[in-house]
Gaussian input, Z-matrix of N, CA and C with variables (Angstrom, degrees):
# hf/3-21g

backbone

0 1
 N
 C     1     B1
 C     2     B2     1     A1
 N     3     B3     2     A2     1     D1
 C     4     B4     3     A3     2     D2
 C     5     B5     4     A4     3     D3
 N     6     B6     5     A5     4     D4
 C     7     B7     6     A6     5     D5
 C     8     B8     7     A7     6     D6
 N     9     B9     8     A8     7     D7
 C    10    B10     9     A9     8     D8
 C    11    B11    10    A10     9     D9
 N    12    B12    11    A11    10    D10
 C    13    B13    12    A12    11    D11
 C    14    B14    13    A13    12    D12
 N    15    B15    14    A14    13    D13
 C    16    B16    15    A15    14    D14
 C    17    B17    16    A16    15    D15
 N    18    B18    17    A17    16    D16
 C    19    B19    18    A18    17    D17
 C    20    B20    19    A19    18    D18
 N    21    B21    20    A20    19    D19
 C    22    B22    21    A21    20    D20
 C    23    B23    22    A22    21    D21
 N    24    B24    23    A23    22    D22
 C    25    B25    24    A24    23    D23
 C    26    B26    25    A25    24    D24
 N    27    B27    26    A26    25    D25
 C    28    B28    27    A27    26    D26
 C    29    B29    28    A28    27    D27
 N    30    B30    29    A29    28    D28
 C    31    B31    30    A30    29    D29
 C    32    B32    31    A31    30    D30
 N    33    B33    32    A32    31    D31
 C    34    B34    33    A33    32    D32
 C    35    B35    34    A34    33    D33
 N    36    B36    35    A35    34    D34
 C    37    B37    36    A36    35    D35
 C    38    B38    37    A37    36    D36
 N    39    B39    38    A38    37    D37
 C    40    B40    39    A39    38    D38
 C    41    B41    40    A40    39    D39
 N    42    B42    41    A41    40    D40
 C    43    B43    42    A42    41    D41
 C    44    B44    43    A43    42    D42
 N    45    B45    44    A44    43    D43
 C    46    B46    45    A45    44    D44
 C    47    B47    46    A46    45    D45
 N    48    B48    47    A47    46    D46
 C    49    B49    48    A48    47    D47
 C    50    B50    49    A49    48    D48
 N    51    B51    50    A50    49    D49
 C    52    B52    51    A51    50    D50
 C    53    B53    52    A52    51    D51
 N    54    B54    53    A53    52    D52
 C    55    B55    54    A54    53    D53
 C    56    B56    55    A55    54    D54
 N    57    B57    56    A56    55    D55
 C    58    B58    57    A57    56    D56
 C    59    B59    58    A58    57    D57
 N    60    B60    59    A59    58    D58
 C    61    B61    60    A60    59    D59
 C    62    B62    61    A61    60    D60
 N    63    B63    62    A62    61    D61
 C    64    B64    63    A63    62    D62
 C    65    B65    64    A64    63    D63
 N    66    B66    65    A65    64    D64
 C    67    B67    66    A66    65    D65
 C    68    B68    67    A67    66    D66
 N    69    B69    68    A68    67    D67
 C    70    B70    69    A69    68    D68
 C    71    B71    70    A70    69    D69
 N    72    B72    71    A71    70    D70
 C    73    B73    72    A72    71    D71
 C    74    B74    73    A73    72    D72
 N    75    B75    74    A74    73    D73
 C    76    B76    75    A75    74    D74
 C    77    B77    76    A76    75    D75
 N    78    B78    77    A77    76    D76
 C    79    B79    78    A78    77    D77
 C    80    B80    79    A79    78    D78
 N    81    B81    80    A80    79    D79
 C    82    B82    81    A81    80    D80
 C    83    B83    82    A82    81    D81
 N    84    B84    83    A83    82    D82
 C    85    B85    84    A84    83    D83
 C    86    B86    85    A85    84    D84
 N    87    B87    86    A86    85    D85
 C    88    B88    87    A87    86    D86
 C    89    B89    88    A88    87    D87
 N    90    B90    89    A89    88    D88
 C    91    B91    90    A90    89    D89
 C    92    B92    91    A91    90    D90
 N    93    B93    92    A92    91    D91
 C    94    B94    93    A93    92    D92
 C    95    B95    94    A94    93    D93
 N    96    B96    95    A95    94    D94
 C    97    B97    96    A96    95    D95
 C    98    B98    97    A97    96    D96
 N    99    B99    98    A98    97    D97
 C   100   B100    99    A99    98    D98
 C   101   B101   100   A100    99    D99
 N   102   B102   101   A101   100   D100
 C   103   B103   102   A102   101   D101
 C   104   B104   103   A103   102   D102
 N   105   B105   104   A104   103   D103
 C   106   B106   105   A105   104   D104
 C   107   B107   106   A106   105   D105
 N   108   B108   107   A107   106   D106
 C   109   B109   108   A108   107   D107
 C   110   B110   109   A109   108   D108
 N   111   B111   110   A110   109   D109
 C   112   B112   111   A111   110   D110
 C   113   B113   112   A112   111   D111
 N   114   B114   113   A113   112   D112
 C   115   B115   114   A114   113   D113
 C   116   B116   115   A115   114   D114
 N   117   B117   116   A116   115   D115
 C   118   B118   117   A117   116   D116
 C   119   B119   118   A118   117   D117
 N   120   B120   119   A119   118   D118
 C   121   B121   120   A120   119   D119
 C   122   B122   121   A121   120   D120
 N   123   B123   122   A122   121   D121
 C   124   B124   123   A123   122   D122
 C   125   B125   124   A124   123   D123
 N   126   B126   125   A125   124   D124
 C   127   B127   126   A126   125   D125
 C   128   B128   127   A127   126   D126
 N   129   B129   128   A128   127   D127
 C   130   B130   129   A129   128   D128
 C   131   B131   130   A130   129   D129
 N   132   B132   131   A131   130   D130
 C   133   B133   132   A132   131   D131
 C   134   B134   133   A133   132   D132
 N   135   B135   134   A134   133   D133
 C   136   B136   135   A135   134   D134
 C   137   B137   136   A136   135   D135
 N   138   B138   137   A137   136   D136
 C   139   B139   138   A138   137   D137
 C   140   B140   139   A139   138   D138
 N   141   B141   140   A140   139   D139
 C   142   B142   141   A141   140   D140
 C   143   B143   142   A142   141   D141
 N   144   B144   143   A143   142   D142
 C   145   B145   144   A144   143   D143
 C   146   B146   145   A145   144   D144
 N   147   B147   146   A146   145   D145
 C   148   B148   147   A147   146   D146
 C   149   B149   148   A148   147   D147
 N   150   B150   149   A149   148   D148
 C   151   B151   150   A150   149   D149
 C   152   B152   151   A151   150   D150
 N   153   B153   152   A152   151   D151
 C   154   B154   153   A153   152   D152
 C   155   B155   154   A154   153   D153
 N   156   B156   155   A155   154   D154
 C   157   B157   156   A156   155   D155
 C   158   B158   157   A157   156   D156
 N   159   B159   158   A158   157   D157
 C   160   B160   159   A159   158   D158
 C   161   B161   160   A160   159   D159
 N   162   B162   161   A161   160   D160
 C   163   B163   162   A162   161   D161
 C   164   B164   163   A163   162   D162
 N   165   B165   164   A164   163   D163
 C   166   B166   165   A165   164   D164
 C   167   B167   166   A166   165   D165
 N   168   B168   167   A167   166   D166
 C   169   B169   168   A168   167   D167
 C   170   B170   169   A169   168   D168
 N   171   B171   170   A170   169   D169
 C   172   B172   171   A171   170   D170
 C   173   B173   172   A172   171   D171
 N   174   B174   173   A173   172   D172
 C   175   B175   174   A174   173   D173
 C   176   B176   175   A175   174   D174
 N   177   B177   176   A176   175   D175
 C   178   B178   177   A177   176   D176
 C   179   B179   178   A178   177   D177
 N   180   B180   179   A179   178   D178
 C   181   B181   180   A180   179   D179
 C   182   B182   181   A181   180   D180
 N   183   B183   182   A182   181   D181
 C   184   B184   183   A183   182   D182
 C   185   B185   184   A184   183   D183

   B1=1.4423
   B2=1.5372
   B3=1.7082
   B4=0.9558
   B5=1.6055
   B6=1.1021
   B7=1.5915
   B8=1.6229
   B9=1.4145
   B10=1.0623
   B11=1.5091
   B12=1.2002
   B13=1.7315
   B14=1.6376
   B15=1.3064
   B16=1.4234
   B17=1.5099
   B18=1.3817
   B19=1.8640
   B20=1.3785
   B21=1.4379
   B22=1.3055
   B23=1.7404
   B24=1.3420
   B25=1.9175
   B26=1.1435
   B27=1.2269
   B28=1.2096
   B29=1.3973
   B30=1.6101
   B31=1.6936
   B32=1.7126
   B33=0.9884
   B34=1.2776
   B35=1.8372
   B36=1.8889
   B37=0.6352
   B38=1.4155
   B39=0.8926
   B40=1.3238
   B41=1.2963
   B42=1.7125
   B43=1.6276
   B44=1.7207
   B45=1.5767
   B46=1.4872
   B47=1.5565
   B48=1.2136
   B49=1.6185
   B50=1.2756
   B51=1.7653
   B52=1.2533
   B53=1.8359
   B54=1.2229
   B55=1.5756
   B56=1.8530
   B57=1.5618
   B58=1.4877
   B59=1.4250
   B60=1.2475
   B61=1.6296
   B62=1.9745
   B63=1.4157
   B64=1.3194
   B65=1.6764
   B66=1.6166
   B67=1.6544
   B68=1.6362
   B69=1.4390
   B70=1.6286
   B71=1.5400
   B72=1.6058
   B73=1.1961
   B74=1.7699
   B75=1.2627
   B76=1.2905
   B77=1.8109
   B78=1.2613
   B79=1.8284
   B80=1.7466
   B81=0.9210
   B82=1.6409
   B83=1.6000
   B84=0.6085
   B85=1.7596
   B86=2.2970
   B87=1.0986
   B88=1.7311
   B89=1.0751
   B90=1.5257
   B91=1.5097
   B92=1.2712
   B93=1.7731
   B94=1.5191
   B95=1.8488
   B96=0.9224
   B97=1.6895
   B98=1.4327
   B99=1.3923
   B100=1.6118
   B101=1.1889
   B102=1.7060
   B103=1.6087
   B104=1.6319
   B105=1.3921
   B106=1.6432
   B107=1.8278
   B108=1.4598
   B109=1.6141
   B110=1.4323
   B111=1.5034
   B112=1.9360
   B113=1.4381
   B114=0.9608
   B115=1.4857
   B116=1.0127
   B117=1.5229
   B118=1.7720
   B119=1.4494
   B120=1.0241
   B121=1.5557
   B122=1.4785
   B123=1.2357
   B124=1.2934
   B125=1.5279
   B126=1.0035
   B127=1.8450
   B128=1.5992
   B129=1.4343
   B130=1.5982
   B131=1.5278
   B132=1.2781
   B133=2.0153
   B134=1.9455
   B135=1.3152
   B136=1.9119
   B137=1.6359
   B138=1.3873
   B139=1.4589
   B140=1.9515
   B141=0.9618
   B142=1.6779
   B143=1.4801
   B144=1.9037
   B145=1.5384
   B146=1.6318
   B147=1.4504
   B148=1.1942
   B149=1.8175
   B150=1.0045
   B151=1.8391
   B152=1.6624
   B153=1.4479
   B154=1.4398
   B155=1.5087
   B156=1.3064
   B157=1.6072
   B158=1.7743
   B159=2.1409
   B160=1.9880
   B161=1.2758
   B162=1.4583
   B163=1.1696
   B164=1.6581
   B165=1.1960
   B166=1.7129
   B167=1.1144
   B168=2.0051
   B169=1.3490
   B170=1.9275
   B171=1.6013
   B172=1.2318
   B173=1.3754
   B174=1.2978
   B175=1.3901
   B176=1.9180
   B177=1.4264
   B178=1.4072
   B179=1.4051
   B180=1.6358
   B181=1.3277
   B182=1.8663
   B183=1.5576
   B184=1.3935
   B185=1.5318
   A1=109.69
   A2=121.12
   A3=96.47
   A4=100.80
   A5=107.61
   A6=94.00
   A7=124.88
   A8=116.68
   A9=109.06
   A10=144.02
   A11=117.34
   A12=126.74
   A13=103.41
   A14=103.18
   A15=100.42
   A16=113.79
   A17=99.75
   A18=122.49
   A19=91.63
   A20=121.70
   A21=108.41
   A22=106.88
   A23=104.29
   A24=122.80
   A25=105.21
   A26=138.30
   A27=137.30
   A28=128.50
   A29=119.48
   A30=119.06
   A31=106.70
   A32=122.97
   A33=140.67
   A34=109.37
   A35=102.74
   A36=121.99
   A37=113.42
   A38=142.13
   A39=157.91
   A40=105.49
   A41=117.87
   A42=120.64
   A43=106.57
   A44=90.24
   A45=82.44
   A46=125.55
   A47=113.37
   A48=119.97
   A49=108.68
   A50=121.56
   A51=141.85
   A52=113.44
   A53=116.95
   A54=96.54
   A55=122.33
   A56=98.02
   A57=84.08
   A58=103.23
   A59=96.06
   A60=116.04
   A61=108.81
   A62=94.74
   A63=113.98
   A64=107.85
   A65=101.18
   A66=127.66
   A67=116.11
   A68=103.68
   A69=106.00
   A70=116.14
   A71=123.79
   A72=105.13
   A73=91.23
   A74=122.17
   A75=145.66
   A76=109.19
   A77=114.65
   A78=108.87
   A79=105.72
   A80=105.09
   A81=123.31
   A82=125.51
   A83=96.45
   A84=120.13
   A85=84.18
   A86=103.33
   A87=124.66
   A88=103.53
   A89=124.51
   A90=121.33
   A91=134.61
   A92=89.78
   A93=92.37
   A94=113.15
   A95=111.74
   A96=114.63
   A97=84.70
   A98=131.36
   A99=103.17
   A100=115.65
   A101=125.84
   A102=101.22
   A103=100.62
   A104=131.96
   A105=109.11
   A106=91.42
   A107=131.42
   A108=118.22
   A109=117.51
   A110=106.02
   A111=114.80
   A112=104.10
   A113=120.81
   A114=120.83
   A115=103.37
   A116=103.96
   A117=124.25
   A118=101.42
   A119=140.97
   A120=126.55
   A121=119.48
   A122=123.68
   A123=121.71
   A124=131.96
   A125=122.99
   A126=119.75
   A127=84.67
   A128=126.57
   A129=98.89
   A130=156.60
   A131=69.80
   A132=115.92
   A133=97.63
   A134=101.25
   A135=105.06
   A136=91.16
   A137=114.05
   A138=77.14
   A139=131.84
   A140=127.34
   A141=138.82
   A142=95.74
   A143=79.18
   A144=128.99
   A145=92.97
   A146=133.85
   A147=123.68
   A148=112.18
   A149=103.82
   A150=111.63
   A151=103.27
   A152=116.67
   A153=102.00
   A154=114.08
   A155=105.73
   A156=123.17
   A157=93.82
   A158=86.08
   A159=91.64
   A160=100.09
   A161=143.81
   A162=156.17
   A163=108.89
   A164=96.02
   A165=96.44
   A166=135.90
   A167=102.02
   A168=115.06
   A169=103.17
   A170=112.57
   A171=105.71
   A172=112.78
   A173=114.04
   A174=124.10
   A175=98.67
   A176=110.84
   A177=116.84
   A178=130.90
   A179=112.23
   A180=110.01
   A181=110.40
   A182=100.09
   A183=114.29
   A184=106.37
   D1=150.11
   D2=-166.02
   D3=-130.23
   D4=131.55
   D5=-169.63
   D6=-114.22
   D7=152.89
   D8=-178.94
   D9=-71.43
   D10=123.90
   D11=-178.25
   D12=-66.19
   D13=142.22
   D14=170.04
   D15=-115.14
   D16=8.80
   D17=-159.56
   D18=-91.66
   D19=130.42
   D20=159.04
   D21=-137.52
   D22=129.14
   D23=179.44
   D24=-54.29
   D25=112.87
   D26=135.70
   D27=-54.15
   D28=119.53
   D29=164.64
   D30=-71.01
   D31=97.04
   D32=-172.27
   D33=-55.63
   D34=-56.54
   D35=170.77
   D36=-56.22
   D37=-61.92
   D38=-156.78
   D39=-58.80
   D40=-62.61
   D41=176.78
   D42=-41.73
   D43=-56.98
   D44=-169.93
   D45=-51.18
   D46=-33.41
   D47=-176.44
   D48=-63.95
   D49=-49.55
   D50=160.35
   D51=-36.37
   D52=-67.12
   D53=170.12
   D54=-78.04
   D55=13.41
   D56=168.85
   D57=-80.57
   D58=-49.13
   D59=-163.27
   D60=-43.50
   D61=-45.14
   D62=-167.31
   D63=-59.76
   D64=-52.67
   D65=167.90
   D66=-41.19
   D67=-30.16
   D68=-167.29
   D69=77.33
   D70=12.42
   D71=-165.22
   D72=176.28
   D73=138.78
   D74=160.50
   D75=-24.80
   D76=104.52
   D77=-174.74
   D78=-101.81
   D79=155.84
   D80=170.71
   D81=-53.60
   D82=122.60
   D83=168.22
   D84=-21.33
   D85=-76.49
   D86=175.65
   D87=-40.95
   D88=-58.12
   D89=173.78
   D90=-43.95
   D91=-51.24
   D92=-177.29
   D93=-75.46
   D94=-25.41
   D95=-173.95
   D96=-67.29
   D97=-63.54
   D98=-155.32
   D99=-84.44
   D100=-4.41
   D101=177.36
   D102=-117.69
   D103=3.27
   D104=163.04
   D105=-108.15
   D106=18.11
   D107=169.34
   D108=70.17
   D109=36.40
   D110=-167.43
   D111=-97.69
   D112=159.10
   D113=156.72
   D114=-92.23
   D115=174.92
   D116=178.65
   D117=-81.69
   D118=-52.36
   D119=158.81
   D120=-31.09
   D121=-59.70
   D122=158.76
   D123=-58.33
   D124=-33.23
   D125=171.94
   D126=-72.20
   D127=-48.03
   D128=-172.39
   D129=-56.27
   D130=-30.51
   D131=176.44
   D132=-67.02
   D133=-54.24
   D134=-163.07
   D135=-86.08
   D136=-31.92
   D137=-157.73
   D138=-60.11
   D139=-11.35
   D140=138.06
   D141=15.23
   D142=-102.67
   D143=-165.92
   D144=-51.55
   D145=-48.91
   D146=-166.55
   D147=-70.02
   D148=-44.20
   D149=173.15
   D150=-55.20
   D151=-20.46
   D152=-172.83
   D153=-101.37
   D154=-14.58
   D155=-169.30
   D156=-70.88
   D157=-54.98
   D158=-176.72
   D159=-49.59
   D160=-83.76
   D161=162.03
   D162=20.84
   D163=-68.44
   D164=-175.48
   D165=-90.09
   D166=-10.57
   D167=164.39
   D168=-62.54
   D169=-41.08
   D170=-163.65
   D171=-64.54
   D172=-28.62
   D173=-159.54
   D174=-72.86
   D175=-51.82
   D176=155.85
   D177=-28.39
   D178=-48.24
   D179=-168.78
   D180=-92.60
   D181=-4.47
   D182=177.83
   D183=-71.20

């Protein structure tokens, strides 16, 4: 039987790269907490992975 999750994973990283991308331009530590709902523990942790995701999306759309 298969039952339903009500849990759902967030790519942390991913949003964030996603509203850079969307933004046209690199957003704030401030930015990102109030419009994808992150904490500062969390933008801190992704941001890495998120500079590299933006990174290669740009290199793609070049």
């Amino acid at each position: 039987m298969n039952t339903y999750n009500p849990v759902t994973t967030r790519h942390v990283a991913a949003e964030m790269a996603t509203a850079q991308r969307e933004a046209g331009r690199s957003l704030t530590k401030n930015e990102l907490m109030s419009e994808l709902g992150l904490t500062e523990e969390q933008v801190t942790t992704h941001a890495n992975e998120a500079a590299r995701l933006f990174a290669n999306s740009e290199r793609r759309a070049a």
